[in-house]
N, C-alpha and C positions, 0 to 999 in steps of 0.2 A: 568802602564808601557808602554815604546814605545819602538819603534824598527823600525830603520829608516834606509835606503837601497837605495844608489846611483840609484841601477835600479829596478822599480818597478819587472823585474822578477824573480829579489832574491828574494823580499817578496811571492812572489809565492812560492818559492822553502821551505821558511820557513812555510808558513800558509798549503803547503802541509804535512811537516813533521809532524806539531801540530794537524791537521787534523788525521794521519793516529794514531797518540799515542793518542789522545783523544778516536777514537775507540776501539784501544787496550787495555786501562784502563778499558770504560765503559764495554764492554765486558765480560772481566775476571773476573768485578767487579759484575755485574748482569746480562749477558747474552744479553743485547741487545746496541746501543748504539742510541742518539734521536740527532739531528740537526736540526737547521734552516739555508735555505740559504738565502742569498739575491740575489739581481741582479745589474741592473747594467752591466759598461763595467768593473769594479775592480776587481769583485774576476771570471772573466772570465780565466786569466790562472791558477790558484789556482784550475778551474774544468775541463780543458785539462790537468794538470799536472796529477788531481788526476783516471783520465780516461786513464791512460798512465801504462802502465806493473807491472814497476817498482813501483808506489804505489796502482794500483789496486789490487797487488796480496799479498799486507798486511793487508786487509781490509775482515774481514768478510760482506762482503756485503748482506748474507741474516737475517744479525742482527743488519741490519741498516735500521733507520725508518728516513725518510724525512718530513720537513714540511717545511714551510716559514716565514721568519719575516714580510714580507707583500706583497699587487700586486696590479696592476692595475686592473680594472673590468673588461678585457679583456678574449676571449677566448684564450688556449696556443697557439694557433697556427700566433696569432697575434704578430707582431714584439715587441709590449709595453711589452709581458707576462715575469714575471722573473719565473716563472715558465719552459714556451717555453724555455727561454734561457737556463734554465740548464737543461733542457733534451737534447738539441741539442748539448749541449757541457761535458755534465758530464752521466746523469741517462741511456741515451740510449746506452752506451758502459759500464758499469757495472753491475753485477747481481743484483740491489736490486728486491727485489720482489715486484711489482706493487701494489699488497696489503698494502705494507708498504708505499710508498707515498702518499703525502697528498697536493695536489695543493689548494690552496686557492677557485683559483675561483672553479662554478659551471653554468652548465645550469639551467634553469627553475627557479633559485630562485633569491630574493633581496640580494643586499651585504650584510645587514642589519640581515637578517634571515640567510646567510652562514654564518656570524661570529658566531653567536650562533651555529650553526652547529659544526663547527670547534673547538670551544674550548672544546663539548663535545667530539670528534673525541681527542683533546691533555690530555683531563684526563681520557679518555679510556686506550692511552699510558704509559704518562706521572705520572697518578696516580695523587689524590687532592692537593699534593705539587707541581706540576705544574713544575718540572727542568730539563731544557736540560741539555746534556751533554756539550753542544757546541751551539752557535747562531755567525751566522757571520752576519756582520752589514757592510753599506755604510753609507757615509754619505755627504750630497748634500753642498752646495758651500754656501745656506744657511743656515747650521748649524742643516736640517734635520738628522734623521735617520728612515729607517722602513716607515712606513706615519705616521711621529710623526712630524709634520710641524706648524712652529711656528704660533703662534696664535691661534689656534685652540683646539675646544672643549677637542677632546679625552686626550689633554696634560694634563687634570684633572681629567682620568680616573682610577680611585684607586680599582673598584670592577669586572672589567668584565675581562678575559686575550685576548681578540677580538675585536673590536671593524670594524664595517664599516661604513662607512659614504661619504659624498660627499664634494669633494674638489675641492672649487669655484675659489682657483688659478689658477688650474690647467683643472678644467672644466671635473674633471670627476673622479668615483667612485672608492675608495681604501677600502682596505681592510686590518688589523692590528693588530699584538702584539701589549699589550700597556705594557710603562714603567713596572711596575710592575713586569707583568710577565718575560718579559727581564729579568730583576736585580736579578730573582730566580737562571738564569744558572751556571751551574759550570765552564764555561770559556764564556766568550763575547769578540770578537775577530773583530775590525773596520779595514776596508781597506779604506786608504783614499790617493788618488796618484793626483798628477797636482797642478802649483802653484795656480789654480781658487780656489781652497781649503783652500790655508795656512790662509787667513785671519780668515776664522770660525774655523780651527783645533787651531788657536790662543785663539780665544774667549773663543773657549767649555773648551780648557785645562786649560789659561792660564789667560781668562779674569773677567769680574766680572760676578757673578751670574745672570743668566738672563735667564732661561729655555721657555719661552715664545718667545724669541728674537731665542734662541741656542736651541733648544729641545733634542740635543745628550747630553747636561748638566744633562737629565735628567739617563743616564745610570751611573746606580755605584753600581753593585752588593752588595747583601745584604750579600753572604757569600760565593760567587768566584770569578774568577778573571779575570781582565779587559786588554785587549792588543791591544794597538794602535799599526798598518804597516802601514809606512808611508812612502812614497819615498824623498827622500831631496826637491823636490819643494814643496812639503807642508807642511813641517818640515821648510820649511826657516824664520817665524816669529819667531819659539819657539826660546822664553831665558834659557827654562830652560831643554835643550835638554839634 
């Protein structure tokens, strides 16, 4: 499904509402509710919205557990961190409990050894079925999502939900969900805003299979549900709007 919005700050206005009733479900449903954020400049009003009165105080926030679809090997305090960024725009004006976040990176250790770290840390949560409630995704002009970047090893990752490694495009260390564990969530939810977009939001939706080329190709829930925000400049390819 898409959901396409003349000004990317409606899509905000919406990915905030589906934010606060995805809590409210998980909640009532089991008492806690799990996300992944992304980063990025896209779902940056989506976490000023959701830092704002009016849907902060829908949100039981001490039954709300944080983690990440992925990050740079950055410390948060570093501009790269999507971490940093959503503390500075969403976690440090809401109650979650500190406990309950889960930042990707770490000191002292390899990306390589925090991924295993972490996915221990998500089936501590999460439990062996490994499902968020919610996972919010970006997705790059190449046809990335997460650090799931075409050509690359981890795109044939089927056993591990973490994966780190080093990316020689970009010339430096990530850290990731792989597909898999993505496609567990009960809702996956892509921001994707600017005409630099439309070609790949073309491809992934619309074009021929190529997950290698398109890596976001590789997201398609196995038993919940997928929702493309999309602003009209990146929506302007699609035919089948």
């Amino acid at each position: 499904m898409i959901n396409i919005h003349k000004d990317p700050a409606a899509l905000g206005e919406v990915a905030a509402k589906l934010f606060v009733n995805s809590a409210k479900v998980a909640i009532e449903e089991k008492g806690k509710f799990t996300v992944a954020l992304t980063g990025g400049s896209s779902p940056v009003q989506l976490y000023k919205l959701l830092a704002e009165e009016q849907y902060k105080s829908q949100v039981d926030w001490d039954k709300v557990f944080v983690f990440w679809g992925d990050e740079r090997w950055v410390p948060l305090e570093d501009e790269q961190s999507n971490a940093g960024m959503a503390f500075n725009t969403l976690l440090d004006h809401v109650p979650v409990p500190k406990e309950n976040i889960y930042p990707m990176w770490a000191a002292g250790i390899t990306p390589e050894a925090r991924a295993a770290e972490y996915e221990g840390y998500l089936k501590k949560v999460l439990g062996e079925e490994g499902v968020f409630d919610l996972i919010l995704l970006g997705m790059g002009d190449d046809g990335h999502t997460a650090s799931l970047f075409p050509g690359t090893k981890v795109l044939e990752e089927n056993q591990k939900w973490v994966e780190g490694y080093f990316l020689q495009a970009k010339d430096i260390y990530r850290i990731t969900l792989t597909a898999p564990l993505i496609n567990k969530a009960k809702k996956i939810v892509f921001f994707v805003f600017g005409d630099n977009k439309s070609n790949a939001l073309y491809q992934v939706l619309e074009g021929e299979p190529n997950y290698q080329l398109y890596p976001s190709q590789l997201i398609k829930p196995v038993n919940g549900e997928l929702l493309w925000l999309a602003d009209e400049a990146a929506a302007s390819k699609l035919k089948g709007r």
